[in-house]
PDB file of N, H, CA, C and O in Angstrom:
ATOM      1  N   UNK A   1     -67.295 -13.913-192.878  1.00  0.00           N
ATOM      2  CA  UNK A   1     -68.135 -15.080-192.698  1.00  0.00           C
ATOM      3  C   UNK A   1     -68.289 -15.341-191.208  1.00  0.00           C
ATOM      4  O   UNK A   1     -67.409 -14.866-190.489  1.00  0.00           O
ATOM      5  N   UNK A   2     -69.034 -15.858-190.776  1.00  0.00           N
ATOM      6  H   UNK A   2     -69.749 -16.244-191.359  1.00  0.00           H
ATOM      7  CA  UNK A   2     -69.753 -15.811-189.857  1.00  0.00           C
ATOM      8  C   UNK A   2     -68.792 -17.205-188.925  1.00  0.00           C
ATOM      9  O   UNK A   2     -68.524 -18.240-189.535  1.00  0.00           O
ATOM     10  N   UNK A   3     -68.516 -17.085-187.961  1.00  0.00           N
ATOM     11  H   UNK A   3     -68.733 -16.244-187.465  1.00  0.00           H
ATOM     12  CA  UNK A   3     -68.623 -17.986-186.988  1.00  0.00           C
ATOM     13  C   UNK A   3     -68.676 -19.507-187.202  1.00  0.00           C
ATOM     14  O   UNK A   3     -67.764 -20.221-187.620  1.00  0.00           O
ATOM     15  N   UNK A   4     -70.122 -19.925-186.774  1.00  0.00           N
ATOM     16  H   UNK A   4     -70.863 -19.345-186.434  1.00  0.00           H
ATOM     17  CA  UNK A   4     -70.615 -21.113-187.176  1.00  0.00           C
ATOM     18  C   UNK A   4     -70.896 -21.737-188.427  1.00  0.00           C
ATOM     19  O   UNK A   4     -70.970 -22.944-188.657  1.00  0.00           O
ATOM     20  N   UNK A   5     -71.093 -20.467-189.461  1.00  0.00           N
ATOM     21  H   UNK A   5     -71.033 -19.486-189.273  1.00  0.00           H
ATOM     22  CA  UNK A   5     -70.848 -20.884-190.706  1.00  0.00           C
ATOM     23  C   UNK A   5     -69.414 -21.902-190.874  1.00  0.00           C
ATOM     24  O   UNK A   5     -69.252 -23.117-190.991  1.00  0.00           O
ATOM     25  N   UNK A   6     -68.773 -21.070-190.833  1.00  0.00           N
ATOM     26  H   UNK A   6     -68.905 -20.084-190.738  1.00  0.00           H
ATOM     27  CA  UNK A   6     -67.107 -21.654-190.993  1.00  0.00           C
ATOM     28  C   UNK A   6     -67.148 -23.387-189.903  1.00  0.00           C
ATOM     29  O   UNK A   6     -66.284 -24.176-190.285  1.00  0.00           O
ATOM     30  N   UNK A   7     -67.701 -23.710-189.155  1.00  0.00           N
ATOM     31  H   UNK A   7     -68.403 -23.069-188.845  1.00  0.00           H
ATOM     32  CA  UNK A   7     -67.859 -24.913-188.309  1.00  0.00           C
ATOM     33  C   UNK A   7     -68.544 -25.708-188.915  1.00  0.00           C
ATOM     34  O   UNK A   7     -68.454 -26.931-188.808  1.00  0.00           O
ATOM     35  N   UNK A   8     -69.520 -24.939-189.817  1.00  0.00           N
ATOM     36  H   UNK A   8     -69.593 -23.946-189.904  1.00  0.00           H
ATOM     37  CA  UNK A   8     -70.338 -25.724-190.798  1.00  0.00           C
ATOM     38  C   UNK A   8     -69.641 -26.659-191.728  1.00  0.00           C
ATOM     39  O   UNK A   8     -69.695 -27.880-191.874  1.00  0.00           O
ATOM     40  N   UNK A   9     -68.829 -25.503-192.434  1.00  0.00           N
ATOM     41  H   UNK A   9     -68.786 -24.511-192.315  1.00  0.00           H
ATOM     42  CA  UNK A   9     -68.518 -25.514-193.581  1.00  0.00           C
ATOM     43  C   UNK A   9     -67.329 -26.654-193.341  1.00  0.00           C
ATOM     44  O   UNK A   9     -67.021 -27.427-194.248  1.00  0.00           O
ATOM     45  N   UNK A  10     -66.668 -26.687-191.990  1.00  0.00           N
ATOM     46  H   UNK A  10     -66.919 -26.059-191.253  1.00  0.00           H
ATOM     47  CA  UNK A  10     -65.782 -27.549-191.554  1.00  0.00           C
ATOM     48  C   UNK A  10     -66.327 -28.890-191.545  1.00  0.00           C
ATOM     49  O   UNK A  10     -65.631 -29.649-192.219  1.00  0.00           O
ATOM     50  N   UNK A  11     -67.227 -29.384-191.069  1.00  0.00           N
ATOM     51  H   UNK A  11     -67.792 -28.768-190.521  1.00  0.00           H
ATOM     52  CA  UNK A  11     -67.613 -30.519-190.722  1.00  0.00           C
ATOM     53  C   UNK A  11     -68.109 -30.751-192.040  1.00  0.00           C
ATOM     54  O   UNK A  11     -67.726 -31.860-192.412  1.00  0.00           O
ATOM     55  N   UNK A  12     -68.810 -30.163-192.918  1.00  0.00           N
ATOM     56  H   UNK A  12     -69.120 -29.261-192.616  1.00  0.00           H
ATOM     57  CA  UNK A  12     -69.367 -30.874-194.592  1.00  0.00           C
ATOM     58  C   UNK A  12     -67.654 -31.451-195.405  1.00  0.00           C
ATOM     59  O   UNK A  12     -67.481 -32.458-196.091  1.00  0.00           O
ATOM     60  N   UNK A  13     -66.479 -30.255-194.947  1.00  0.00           N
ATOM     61  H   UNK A  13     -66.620 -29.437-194.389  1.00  0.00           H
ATOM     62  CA  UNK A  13     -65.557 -30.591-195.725  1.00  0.00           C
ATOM     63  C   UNK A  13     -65.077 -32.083-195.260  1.00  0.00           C
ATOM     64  O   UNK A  13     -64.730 -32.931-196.082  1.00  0.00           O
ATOM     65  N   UNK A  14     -65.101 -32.349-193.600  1.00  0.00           N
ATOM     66  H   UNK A  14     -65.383 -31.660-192.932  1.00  0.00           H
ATOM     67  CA  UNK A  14     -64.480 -34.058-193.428  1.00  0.00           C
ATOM     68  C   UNK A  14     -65.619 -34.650-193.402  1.00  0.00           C
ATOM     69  O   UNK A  14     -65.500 -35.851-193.161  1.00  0.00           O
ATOM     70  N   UNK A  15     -67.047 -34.173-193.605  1.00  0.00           N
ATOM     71  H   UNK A  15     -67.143 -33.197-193.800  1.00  0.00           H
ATOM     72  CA  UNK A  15     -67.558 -35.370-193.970  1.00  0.00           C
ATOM     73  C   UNK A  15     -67.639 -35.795-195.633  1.00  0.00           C
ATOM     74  O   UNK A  15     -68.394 -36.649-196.098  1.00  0.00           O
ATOM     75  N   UNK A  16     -66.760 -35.054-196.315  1.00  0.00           N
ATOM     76  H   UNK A  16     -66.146 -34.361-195.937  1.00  0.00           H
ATOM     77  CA  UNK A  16     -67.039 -35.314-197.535  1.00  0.00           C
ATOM     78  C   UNK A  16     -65.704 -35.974-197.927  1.00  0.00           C
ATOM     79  O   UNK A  16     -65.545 -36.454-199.049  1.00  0.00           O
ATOM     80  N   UNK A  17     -64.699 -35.990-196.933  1.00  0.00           N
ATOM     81  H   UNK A  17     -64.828 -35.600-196.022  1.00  0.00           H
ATOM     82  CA  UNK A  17     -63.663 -36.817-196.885  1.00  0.00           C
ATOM     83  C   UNK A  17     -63.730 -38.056-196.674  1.00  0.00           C
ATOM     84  O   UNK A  17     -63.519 -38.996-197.440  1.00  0.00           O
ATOM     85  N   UNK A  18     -64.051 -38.032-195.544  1.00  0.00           N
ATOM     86  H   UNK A  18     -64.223 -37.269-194.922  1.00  0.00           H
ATOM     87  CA  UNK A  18     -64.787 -39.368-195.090  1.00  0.00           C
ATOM     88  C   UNK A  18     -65.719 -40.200-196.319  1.00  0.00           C
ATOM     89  O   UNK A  18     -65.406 -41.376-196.506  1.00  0.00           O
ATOM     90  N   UNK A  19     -66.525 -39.786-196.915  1.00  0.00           N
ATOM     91  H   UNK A  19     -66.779 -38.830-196.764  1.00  0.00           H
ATOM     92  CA  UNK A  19     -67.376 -40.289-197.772  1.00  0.00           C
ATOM     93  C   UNK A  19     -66.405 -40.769-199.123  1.00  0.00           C
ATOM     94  O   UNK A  19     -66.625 -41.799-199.760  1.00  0.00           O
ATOM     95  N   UNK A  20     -65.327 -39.837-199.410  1.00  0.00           N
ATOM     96  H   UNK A  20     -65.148 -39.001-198.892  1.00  0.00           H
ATOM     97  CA  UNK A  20     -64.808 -40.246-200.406  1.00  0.00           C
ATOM     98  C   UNK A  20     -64.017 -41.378-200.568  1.00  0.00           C
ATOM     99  O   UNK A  20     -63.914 -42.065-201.584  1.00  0.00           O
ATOM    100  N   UNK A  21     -63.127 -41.612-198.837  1.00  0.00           N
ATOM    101  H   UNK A  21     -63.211 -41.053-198.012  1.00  0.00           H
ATOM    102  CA  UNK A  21     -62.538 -42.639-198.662  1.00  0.00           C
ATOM    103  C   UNK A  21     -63.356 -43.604-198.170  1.00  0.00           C
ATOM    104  O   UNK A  21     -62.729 -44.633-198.420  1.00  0.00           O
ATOM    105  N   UNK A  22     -64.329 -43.908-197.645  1.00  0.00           N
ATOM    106  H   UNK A  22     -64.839 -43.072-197.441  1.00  0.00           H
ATOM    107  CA  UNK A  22     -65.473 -44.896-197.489  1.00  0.00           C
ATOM    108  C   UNK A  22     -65.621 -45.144-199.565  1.00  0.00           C
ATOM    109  O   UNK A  22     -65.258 -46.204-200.076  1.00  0.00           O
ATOM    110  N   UNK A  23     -65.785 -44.807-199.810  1.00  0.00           N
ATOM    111  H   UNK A  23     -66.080 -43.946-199.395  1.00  0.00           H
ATOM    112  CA  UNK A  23     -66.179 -45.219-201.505  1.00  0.00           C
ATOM    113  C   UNK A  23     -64.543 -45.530-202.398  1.00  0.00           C
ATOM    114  O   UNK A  23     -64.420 -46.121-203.471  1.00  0.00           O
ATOM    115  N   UNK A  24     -63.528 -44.972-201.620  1.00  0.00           N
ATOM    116  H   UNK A  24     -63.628 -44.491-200.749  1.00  0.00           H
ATOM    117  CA  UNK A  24     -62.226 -46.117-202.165  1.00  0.00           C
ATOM    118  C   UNK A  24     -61.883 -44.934-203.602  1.00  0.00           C
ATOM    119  O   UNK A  24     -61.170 -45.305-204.535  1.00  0.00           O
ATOM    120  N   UNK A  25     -62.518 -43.508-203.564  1.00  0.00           N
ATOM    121  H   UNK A  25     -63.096 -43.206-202.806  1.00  0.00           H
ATOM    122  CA  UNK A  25     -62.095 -42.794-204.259  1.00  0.00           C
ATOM    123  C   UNK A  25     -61.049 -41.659-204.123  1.00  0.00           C
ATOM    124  O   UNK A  25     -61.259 -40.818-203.248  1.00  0.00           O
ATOM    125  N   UNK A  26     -59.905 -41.544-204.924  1.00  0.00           N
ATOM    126  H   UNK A  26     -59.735 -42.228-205.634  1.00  0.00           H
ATOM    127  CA  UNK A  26     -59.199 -40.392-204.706  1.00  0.00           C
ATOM    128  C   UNK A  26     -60.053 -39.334-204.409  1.00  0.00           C
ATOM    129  O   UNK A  26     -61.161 -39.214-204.930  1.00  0.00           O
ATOM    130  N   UNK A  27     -59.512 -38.442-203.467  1.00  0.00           N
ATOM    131  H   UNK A  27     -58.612 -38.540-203.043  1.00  0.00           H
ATOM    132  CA  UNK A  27     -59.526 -36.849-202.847  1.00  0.00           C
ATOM    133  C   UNK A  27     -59.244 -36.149-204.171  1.00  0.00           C
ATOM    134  O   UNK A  27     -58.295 -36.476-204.884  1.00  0.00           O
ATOM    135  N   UNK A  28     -60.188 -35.074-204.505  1.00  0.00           N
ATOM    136  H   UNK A  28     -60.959 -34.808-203.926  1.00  0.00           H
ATOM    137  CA  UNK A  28     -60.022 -34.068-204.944  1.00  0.00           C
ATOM    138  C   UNK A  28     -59.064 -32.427-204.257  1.00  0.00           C
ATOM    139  O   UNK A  28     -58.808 -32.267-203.063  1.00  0.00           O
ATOM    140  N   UNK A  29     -58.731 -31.508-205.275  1.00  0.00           N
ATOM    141  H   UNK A  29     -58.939 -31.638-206.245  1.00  0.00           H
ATOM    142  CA  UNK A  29     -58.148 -30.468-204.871  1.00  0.00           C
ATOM    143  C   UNK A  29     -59.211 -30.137-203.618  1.00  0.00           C
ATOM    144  O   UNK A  29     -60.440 -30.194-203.584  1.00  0.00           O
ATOM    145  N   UNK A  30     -58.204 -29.760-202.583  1.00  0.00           N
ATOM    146  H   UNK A  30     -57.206 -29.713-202.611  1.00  0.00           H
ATOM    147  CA  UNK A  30     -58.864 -28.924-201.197  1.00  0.00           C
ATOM    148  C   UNK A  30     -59.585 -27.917-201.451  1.00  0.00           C
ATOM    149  O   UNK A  30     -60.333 -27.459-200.587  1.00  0.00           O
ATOM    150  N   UNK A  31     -59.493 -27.373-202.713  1.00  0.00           N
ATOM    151  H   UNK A  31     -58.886 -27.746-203.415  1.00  0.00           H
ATOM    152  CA  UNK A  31     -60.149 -25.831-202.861  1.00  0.00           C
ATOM    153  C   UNK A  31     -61.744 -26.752-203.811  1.00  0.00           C
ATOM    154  O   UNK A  31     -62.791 -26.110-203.732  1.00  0.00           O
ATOM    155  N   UNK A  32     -61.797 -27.730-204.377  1.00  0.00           N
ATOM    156  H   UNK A  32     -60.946 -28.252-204.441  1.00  0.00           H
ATOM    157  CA  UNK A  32     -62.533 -28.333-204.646  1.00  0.00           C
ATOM    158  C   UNK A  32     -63.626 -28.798-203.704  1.00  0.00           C
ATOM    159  O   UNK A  32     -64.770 -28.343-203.689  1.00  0.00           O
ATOM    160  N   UNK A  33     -63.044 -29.967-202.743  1.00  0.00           N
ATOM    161  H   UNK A  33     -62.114 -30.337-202.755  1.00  0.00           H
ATOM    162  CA  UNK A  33     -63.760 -30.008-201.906  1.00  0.00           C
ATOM    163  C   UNK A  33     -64.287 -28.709-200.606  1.00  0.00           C
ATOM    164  O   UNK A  33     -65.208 -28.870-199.805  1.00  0.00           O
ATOM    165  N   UNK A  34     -63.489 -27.595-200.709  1.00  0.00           N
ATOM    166  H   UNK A  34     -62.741 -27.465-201.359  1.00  0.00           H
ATOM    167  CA  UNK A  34     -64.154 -26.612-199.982  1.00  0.00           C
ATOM    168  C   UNK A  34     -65.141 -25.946-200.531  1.00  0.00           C
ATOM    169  O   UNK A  34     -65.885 -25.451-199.684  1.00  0.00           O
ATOM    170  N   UNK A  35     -65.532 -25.674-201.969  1.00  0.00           N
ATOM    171  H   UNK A  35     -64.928 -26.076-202.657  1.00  0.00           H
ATOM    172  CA  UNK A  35     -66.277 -25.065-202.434  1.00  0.00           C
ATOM    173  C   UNK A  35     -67.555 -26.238-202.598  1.00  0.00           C
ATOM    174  O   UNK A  35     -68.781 -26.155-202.669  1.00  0.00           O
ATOM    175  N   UNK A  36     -66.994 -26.873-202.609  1.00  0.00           N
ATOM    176  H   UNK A  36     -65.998 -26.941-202.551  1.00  0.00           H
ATOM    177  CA  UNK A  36     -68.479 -27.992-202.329  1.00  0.00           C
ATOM    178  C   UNK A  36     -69.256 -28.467-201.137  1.00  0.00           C
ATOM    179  O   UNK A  36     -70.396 -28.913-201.003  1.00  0.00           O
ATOM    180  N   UNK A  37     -68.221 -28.213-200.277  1.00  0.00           N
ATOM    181  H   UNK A  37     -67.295 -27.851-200.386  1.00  0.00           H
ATOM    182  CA  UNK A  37     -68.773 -27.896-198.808  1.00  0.00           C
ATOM    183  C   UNK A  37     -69.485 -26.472-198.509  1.00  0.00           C
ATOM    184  O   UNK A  37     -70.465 -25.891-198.043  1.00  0.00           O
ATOM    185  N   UNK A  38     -68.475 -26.387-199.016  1.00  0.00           N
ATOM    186  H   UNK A  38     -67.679 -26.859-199.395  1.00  0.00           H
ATOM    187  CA  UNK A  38     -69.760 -24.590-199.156  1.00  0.00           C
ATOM    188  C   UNK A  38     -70.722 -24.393-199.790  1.00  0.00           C
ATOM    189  O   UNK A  38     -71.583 -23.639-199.335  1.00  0.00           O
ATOM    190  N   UNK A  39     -70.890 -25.022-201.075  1.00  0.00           N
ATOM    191  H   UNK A  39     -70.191 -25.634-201.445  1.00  0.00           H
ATOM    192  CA  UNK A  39     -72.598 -25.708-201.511  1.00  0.00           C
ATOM    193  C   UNK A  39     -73.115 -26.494-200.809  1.00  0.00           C
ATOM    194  O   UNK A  39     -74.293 -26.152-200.709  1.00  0.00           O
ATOM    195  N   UNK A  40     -72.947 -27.280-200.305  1.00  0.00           N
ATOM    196  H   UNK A  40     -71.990 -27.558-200.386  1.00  0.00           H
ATOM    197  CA  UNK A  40     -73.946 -28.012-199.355  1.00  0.00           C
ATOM    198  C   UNK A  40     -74.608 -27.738-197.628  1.00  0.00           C
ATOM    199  O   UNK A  40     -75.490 -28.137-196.868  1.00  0.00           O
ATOM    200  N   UNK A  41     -73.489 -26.792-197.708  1.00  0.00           N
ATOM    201  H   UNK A  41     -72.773 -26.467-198.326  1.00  0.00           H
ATOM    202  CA  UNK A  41     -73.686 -25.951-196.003  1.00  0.00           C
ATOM    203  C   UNK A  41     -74.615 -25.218-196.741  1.00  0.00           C
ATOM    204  O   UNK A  41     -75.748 -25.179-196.261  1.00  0.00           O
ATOM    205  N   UNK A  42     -74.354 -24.436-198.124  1.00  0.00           N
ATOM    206  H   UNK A  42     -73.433 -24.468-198.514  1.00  0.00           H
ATOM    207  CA  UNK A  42     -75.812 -23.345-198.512  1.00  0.00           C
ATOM    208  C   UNK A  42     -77.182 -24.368-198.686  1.00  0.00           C
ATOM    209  O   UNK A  42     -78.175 -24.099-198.009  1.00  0.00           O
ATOM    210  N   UNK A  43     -77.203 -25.424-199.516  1.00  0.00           N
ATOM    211  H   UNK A  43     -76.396 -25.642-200.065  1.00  0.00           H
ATOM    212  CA  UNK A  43     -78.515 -26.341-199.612  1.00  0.00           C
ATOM    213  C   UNK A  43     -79.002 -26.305-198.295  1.00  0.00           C
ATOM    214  O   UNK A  43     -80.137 -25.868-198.105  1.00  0.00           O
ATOM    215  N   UNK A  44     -78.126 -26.805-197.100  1.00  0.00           N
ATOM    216  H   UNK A  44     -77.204 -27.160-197.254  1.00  0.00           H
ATOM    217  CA  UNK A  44     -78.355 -27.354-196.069  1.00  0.00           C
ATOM    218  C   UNK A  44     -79.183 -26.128-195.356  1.00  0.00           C
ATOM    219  O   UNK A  44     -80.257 -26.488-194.873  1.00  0.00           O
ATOM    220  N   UNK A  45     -78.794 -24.478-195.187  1.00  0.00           N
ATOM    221  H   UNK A  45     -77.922 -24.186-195.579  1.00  0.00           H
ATOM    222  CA  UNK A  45     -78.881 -23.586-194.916  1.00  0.00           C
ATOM    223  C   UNK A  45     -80.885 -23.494-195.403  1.00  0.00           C
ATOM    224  O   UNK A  45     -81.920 -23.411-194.741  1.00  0.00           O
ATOM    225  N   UNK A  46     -80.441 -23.594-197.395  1.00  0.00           N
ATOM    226  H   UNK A  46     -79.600 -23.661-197.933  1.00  0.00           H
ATOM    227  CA  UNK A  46     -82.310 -23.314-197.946  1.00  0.00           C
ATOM    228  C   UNK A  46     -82.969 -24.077-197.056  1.00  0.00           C
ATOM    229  O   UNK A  46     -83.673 -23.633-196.149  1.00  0.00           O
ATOM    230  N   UNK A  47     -82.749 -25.287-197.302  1.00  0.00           N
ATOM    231  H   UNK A  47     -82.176 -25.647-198.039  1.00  0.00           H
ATOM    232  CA  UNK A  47     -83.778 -26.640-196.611  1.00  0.00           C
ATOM    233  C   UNK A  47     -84.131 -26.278-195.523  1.00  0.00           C
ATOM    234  O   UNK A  47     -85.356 -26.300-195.410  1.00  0.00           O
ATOM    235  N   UNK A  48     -83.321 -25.774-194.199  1.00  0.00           N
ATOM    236  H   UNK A  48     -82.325 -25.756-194.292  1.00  0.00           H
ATOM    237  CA  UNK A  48     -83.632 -25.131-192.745  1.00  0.00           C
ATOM    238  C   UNK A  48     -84.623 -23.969-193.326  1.00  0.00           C
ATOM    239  O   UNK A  48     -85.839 -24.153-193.283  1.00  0.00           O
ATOM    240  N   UNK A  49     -84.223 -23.095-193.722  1.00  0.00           N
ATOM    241  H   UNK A  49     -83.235 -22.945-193.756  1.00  0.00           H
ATOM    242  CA  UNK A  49     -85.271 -22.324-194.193  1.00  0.00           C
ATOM    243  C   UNK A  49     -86.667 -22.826-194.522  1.00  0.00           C
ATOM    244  O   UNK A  49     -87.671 -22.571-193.858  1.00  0.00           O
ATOM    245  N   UNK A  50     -86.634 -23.327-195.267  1.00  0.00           N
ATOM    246  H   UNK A  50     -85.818 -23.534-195.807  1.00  0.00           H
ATOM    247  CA  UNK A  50     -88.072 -23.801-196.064  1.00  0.00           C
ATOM    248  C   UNK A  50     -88.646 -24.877-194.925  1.00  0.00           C
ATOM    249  O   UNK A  50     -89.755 -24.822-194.392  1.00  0.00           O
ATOM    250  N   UNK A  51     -87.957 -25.533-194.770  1.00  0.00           N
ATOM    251  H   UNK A  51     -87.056 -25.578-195.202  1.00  0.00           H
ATOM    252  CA  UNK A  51     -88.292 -26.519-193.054  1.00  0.00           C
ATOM    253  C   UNK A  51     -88.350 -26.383-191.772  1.00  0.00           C
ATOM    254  O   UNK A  51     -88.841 -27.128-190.923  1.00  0.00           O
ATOM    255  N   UNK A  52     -87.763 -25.278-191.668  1.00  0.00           N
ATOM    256  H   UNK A  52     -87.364 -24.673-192.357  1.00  0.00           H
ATOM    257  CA  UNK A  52     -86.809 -25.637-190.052  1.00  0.00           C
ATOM    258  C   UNK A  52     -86.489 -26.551-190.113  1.00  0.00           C
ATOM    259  O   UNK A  52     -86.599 -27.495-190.896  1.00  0.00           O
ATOM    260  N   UNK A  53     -85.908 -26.290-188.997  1.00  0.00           N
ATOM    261  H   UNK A  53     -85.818 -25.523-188.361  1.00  0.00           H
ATOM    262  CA  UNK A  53     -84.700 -27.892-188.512  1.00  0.00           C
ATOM    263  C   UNK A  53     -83.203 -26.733-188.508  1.00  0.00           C
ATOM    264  O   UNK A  53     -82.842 -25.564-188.637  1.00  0.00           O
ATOM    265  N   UNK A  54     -82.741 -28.186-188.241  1.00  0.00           N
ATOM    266  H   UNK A  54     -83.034 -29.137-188.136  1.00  0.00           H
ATOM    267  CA  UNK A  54     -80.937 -27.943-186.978  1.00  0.00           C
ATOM    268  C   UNK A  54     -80.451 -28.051-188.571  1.00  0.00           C
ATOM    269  O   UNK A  54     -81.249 -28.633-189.307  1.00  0.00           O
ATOM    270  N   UNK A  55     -78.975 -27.448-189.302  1.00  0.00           N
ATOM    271  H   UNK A  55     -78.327 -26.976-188.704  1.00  0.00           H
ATOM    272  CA  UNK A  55     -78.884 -27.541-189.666  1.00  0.00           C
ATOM    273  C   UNK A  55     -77.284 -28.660-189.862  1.00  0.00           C
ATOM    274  O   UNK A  55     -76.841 -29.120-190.914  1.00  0.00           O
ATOM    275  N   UNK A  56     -76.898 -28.775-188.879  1.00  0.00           N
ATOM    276  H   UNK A  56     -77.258 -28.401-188.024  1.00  0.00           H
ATOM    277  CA  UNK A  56     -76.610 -29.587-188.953  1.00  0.00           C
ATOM    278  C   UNK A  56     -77.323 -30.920-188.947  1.00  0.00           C
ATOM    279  O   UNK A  56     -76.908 -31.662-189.837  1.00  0.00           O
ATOM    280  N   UNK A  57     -78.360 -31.475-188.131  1.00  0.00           N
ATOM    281  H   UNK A  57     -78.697 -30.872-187.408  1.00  0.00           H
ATOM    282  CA  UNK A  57     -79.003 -32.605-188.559  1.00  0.00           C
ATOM    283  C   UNK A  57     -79.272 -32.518-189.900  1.00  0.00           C
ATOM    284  O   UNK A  57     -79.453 -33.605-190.448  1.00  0.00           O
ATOM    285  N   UNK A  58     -79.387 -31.087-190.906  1.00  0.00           N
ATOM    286  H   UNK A  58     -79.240 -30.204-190.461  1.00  0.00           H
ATOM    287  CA  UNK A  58     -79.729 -31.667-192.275  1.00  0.00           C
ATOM    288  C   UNK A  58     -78.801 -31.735-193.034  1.00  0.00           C
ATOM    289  O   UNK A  58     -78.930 -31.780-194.257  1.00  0.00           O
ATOM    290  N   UNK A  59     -77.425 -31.758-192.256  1.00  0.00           N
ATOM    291  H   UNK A  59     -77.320 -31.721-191.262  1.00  0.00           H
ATOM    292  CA  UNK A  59     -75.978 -31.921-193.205  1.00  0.00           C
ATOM    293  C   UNK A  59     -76.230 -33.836-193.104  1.00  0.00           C
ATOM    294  O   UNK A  59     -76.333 -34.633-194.036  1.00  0.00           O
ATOM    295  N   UNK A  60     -76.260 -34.048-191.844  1.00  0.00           N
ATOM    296  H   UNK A  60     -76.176 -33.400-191.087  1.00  0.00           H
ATOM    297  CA  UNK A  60     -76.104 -35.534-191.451  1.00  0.00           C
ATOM    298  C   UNK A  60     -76.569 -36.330-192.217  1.00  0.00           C
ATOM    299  O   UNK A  60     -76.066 -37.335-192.720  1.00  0.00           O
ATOM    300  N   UNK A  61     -78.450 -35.480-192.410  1.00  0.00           N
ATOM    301  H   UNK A  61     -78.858 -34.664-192.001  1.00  0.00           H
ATOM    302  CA  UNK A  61     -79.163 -36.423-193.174  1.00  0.00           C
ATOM    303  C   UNK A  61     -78.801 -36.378-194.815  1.00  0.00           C
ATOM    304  O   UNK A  61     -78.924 -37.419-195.460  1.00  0.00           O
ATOM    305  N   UNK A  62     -78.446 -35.405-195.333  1.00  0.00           N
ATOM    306  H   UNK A  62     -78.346 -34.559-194.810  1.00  0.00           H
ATOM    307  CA  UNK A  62     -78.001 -35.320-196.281  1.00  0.00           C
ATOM    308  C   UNK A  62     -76.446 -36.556-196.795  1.00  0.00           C
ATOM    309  O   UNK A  62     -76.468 -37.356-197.730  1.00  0.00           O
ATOM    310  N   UNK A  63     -75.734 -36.404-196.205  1.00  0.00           N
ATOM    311  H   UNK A  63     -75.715 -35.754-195.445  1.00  0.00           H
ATOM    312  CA  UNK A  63     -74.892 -37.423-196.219  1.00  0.00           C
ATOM    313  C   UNK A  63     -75.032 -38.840-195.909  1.00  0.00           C
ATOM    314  O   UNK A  63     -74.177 -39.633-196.304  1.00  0.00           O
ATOM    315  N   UNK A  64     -76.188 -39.275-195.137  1.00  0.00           N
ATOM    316  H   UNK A  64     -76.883 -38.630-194.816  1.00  0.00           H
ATOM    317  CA  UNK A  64     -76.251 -39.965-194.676  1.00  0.00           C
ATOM    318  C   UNK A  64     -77.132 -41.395-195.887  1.00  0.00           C
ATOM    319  O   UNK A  64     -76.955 -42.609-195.993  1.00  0.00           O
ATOM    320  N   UNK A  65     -78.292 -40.156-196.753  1.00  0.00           N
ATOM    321  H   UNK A  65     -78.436 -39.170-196.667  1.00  0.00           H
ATOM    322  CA  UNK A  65     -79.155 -40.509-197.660  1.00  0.00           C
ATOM    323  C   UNK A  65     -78.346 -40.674-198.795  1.00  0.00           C
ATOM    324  O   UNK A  65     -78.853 -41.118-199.824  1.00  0.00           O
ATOM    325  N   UNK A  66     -76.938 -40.321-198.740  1.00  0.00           N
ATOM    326  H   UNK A  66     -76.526 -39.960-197.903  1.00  0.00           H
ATOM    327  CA  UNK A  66     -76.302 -40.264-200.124  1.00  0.00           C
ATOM    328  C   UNK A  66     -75.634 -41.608-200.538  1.00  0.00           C
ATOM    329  O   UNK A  66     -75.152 -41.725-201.665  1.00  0.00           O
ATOM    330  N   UNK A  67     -75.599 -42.759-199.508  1.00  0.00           N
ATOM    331  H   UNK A  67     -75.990 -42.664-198.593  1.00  0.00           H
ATOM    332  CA  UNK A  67     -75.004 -44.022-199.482  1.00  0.00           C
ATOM    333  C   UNK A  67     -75.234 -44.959-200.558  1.00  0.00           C
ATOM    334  O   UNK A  67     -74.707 -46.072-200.531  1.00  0.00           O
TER     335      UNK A  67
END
C-alpha cells in the first residue's frame, strides 16, 4: 500500500473516532473501524475521480456533512 494511502487511511480512522465520541457512542473493534476507514478513503478516492478534488478535502467534507 502506498504511502499516502496509509495517511489517508490514518486520518479517516481518528476522524471516525472523533465522530464517535462527539455522538457519546462506544468505539468499535480497531479492525472494525480500520476497515471502514478504508471504505471511505476508497469512496473518497471514486468521488476525486469522478470530480477531482483533494482528497482529503473530500474526507473532511464527507465527515463534516455527516452531523
Amino acid at each position: 500500500m502506498r504511502f499516502i494511502r496509509k495517511q489517508e487511511e490514518k486520518f479517516a480512522l481518528k476522524l471516525l473516532e472523533w465522530r464517535y465520541k462527539q455522538q457519546e457512542q462506544p468505539l468499535p473493534d480497531k479492525a472494525v473501524l480500520k476497515q471502514h476507514a478504508a471504505d471511505i478513503v476508497s469512496q473518497a478516492h471514486d468521488i476525486a475521480k469522478q470530480r477531482g478534488g483533494n482528497v482529503m478535502a473530500i474526507l473532511k467534507d464527507m465527515f463534516s456533512s455527516n452531523r
